[in-house]
MARVO-568714 format. One record per residue (C-alpha): x negated, y negated, z negated; residue in one letter. Coordinates in steps of 0.5 Angstrom, whole numbers, padded with zeros to 4 digits, always signed. Each point is the difference from the previous one (the first is absolute). Layout:
# MARVO-568714
XYZA...
This chain:
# MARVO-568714
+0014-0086-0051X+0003+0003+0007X-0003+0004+0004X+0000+0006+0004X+0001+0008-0002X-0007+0004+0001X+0001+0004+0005X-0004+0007-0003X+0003+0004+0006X+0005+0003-0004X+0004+0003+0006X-0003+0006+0003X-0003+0001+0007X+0007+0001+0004X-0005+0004+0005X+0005+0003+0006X-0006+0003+0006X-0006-0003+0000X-0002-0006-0006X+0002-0004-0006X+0004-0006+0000X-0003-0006+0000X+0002-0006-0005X+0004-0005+0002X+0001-0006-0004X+0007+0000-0001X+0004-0008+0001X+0001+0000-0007X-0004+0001-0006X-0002+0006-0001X-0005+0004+0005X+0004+0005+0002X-0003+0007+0005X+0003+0002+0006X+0000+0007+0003X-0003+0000+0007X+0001+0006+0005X-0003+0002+0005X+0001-0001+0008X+0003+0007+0001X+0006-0002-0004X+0001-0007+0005X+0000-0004-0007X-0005-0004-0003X-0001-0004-0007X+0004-0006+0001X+0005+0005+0004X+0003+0002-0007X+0000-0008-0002X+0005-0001+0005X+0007+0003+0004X+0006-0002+0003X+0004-0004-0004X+0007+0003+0000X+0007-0002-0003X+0003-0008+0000X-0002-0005-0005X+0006-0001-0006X+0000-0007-0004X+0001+0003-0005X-0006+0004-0004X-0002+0006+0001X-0001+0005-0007X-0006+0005+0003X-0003+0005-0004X-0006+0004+0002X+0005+0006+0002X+0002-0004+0005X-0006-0004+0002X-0003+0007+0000X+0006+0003+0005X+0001-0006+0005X-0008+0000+0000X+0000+0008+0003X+0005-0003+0005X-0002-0006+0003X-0008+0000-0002X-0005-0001+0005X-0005+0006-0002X+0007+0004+0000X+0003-0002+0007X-0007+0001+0004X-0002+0007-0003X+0006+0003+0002X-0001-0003+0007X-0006+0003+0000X+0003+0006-0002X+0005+0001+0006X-0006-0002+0005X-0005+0006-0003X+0008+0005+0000X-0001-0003+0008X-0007+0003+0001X+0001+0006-0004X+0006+0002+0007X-0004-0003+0005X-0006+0006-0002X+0006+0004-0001X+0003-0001+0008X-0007+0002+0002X+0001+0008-0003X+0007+0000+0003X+0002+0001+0007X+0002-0007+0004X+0007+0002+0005X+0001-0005+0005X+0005-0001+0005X+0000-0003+0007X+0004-0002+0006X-0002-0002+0007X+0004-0002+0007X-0004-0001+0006X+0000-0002+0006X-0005+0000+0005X-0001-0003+0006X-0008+0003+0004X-0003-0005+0006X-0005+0005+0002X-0005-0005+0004X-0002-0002-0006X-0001+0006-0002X-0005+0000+0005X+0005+0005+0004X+0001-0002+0007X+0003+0007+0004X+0003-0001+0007X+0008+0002+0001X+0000+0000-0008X+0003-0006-0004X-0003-0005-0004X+0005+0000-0004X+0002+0005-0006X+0006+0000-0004X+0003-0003-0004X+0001+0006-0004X+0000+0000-0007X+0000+0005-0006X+0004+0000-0008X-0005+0003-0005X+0003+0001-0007X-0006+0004-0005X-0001+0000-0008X-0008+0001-0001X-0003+0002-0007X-0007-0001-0003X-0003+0004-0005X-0007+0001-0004X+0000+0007-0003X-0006-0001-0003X-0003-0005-0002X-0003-0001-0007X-0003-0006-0001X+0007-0003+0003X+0003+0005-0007X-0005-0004-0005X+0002-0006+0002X+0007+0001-0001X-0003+0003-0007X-0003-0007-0001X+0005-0003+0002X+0005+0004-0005X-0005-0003-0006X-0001-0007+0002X+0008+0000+0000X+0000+0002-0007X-0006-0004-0002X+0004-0005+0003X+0007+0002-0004X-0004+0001-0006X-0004-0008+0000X+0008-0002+0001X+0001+0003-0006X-0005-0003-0004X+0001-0007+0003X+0007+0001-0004X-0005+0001-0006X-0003-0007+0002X+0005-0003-0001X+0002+0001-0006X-0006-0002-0002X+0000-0006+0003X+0007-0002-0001X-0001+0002-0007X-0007-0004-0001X+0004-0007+0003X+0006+0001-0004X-0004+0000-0007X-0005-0005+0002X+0006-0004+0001X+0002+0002-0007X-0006-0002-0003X+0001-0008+0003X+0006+0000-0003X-0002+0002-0006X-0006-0005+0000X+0006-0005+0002X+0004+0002-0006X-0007-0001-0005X-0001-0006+0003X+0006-0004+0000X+0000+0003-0008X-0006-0004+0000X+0001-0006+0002X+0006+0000-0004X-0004+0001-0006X-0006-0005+0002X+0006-0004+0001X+0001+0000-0006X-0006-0001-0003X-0001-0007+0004X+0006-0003-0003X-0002+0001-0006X-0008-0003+0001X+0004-0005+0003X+0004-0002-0005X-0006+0002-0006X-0004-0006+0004X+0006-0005+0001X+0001+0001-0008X-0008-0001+0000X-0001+0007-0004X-0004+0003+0005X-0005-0003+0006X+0001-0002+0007X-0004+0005+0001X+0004+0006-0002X+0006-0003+0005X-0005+0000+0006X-0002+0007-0002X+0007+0004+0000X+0003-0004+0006X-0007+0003+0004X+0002+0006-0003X+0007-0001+0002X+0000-0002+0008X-0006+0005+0001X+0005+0005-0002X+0005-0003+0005X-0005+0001+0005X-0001+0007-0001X+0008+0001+0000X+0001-0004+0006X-0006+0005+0003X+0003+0007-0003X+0007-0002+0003X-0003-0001+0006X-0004+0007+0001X+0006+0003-0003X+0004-0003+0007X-0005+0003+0004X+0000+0006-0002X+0006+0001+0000X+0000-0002+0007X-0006+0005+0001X+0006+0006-0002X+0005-0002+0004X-0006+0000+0005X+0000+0008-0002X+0007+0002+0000X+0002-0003+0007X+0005-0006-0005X+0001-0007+0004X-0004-0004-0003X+0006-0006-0001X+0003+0005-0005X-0001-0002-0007X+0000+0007-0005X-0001+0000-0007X-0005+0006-0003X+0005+0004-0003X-0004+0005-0003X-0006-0002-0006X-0006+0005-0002X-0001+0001-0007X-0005+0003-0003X+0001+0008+0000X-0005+0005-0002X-0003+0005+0005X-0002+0006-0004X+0000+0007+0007X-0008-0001+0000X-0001+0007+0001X-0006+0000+0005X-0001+0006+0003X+0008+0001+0002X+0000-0008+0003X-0006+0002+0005X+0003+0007+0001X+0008-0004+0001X-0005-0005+0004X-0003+0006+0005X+0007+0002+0001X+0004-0005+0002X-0005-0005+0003X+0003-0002+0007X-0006-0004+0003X-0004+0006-0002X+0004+0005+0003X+0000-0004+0006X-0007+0000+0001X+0000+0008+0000X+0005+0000+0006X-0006-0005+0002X-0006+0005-0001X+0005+0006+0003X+0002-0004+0007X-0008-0001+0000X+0000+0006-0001X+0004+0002+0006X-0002-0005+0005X-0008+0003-0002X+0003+0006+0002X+0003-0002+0007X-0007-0004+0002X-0003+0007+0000X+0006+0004+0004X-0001-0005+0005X-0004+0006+0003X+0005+0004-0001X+0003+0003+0007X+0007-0002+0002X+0006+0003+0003X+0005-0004+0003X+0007+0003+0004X+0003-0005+0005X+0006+0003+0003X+0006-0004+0005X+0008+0003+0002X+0004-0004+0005X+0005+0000+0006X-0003-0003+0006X+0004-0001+0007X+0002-0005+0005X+0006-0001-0005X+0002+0004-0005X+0005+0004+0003X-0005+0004+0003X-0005-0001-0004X-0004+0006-0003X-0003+0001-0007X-0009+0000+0000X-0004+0001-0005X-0007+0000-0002X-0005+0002-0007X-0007-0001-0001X-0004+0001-0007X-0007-0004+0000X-0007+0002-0004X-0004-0005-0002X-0007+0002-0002X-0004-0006-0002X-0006+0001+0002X-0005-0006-0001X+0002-0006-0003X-0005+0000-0006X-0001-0007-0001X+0006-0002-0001X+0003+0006-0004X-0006-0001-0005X+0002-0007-0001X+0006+0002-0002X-0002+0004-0005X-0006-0004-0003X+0006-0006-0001X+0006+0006-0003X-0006+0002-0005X-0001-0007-0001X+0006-0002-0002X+0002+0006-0003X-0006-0001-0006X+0002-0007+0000X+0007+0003-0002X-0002+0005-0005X-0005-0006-0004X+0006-0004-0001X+0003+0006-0002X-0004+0001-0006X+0000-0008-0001X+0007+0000-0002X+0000+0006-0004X-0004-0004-0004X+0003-0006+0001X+0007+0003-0003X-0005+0002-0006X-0002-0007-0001X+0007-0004+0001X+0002+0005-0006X-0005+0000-0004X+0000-0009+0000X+0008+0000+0000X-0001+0004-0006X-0005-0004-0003X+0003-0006+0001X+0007+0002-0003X-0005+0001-0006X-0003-0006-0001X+0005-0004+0003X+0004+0003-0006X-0004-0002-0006X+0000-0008+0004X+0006+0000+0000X+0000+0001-0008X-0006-0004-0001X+0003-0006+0004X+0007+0001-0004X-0003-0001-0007X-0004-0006+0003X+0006-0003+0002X+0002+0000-0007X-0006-0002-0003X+0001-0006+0004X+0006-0002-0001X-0001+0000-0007X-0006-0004+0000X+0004-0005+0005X+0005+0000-0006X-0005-0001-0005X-0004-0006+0003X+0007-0002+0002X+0002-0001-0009X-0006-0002-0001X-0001-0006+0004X+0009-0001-0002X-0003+0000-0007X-0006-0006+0001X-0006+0006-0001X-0003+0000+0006X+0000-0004+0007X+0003+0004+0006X-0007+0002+0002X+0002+0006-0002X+0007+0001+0003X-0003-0002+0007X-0005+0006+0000X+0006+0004-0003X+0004+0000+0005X-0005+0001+0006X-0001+0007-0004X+0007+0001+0000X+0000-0001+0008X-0007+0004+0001X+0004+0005-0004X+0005+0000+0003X-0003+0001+0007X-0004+0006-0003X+0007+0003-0002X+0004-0001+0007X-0007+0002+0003X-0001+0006-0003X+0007+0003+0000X+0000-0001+0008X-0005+0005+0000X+0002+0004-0003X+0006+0001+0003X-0004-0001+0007X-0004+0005-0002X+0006+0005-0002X+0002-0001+0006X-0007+0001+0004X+0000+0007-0004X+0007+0001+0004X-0003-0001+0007X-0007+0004-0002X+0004+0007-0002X+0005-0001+0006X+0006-0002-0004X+0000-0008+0001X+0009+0002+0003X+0000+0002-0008X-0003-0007-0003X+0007+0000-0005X-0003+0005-0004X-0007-0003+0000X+0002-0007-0002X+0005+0003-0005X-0007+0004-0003X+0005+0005-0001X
């Protein structure tokens, strides 16, 4: 019988800044994870799910290996397209807390004229006039503002430098999640087409067996019974058929969904996934690799260093500052016989109380800096965990796939067995209707198992922080 995949959570957790993601069930028949990232990034689970079709839509069908589902998937992909937004944003933050240490130049210009009433003024002189002017008057000035010290002004800019690069670095591992998502619909699209391919095998072969119970009963060497029996085998068969042919649509929807492909364009799965053993389980040497080249993690690091600074700046708040202010320019009834003043002047700033507040912000930067240092050591363990199960389900995958091929044999044998002895009158096809459900749940195991296996190759690419590297995984080389 048809049914679907156990989902055993082969892929390992694509952790980015905060947590896990969670399992989504993908459209066709096989569950399938989705990598969630956090909201630092500006890209979410079903972001990587998505993007922006891309590229005009051709009668003709398109030959799609993983290669290119992968490169369009880096390009157009939802997840990708935000968190490189979400990059350029915290780059403006970063010159924002810059222009603060630097000095402000501004320039401006000014005409006047001015014409005085000076009983409105509450001026009323005999033998004066009432009225003065117009008179007017051309300044041209440059001024400038400076904050020599400021310190908490310095670790915000610090902040902001990490913020950017964890930014940068979650950009980066988003690519990672693409690889892994892409790579995840591409060989669950794979798997339904080889579930297709085995049940139209089985169709045809269960054809084969109605005709001849058919012909056996009409002959009157067999029962009406053992015609009922192989045409409910075989229009069961039809109907899961009909059910793997229409998963199989729908996944393929759900990569050109990923990939940023128009969903009117017809494509064939160039590529296959055959069964090729991975045998780099070196434990140690994967965990120090994952360490190393972990993206997510050394995101959260530049995370736990701008909490650091900003923890810093909240209590440099009390910090006297000094300010210069200084402006030069021409001023004069016109610019003929204008002359050129100036001024200076240098500002401390010695807060005096302000105690409530600044210790708010304090207890806030304290909160937010544990909090940042906790999730720190959670991801460190996190990347121990997503290699140790990738690496587990490379393992037990592997030997599934084994047990599952010789099962299909053995199958395929007693199918060929009960089919010669009901051909030869010594039994009913009882035997051959039950010999084909196991030819089917063989079947089933087989495609299942290889599809986590492959699945799982790939997860031990994400978890060491080299899923841009999958052909070397996938290939078990």
């Amino acid at each position: 019988m048809f049914s679907r995949f156990p989902w055993n959570n082969p892929i390992v957790s694509a952790t980015s800044l905060l947590a896990l993601g969670a399992l989504i069930c993908a459209p066709g028949g096989l569950a399938a994870q989705t990598p969630q990232v956090p909201n630092a990034t500006g890209a979410t689970a079903s972001s990587f799910q998505g993007s922006v079709p891309q590229g005009e839509v051709s009668a003709n069908p398109l030959d799609l290996t993983l290669d290119d589902a992968i490169q369009r998937g880096l390009k157009n992909n939802l997840g990708v397209i935000l968190s490189g937004t979400q990059t350029a944003a915290a780059r403006g933050q970063r010159l924002s807390q810059l222009q603060a240490l630097l000095p402000t130049v501004d320039a401006s210009g000014t005409e006047a004229l001015n014409q005085v009433y000076l009983p409105a003024e509450g001026l009323r002189i005999p033998g004066f006039p009432t009225m003065i002017g117009p008179f007017g008057f051309v300044d041209i000035r440059a001024s400038l503002t400076w904050s020599l010290v400021n310190v908490a002004s310095m670790r915000n800019y610090l902040a902001a430098k990490h913020n950017f690069a964890a930014a940068d670095l979650t950009a980066q591992n988003a690519r990672e999640l693409v690889v892994l998502t892409v790579g995840n619909a591409y060989l669950l699209a794979l798997a339904d087409e080889s579930l297709v391919s085995s049940f139209e095998a089985q169709v045809a072969t269960s054809k084969i067996s109605l005709d001849q119970a058919s012909a056996n009963h009409q002959a009157g060497t067999a029962p009406k019974i053992d015609e009922l029996r192989a045409r409910v085998d075989y229009q069961s068969l039809q109907q899961q058929l009909i059910e793997a042919k229409n998963s199989l649509e729908k996944d393929k929807l759900a990569l050109a969904r990923t990939i940023g492909l128009p969903l009117a364009q017809s494509f064939n799965l160039a590529d296959k996934a055959p069964f090729s053993v991975f045998d780099q389980l070196d434990l140690d040497a994967a965990l120090k690799q994952a360490h190393a080249n972990r993206k997510d993690l050394a995101a959260m690091v530049e995370q736990v260093k701008a909490s650091q600074e900003q923890r810093k700046a909240a209590t440099d708040m009390r910090l006297p500052t000094i300010t210069a202010k200084a402006d030069y320019g021409v001023i004069g009834v016109n610019l003929g016989t204008s002359h050129g003043t100036g001024d200076a002047s240098g500002t401390l700033i010695v807060p005096l109380f302000d105690e409530f507040a600044l210790r708010g912000q304090a207890q806030e930067a304290q909160a937010e800096l544990d909090t940042m240092q906790a999730r720190l050591s959670d991801q460190n363990a996190q990347v121990d965990a997503d290699v140790r199960d990738a690496l587990l389900d490379i393992v037990a995958a592997g030997k599934q796939v084994e047990v599952a091929r010789s099962s299909v044999e053995l199958a395929g044998e007693a199918l060929s067995e009960a089919q010669q002895r009901y051909a030869n009158g010594v039994s009913d096809n009882l035997a051959v209707s039950q010999a084909e459900q196991s030819v089917a749940q063989a079947n089933d195991q087989y495609v299942s198992s290889l599809y986590r296996h492959n699945i799982a190759k790939l997860s031990l690419a994400r978890a060491l922080g080299a899923a841009e590297n999958y052909k070397i995984y996938l290939g078990g080389k």
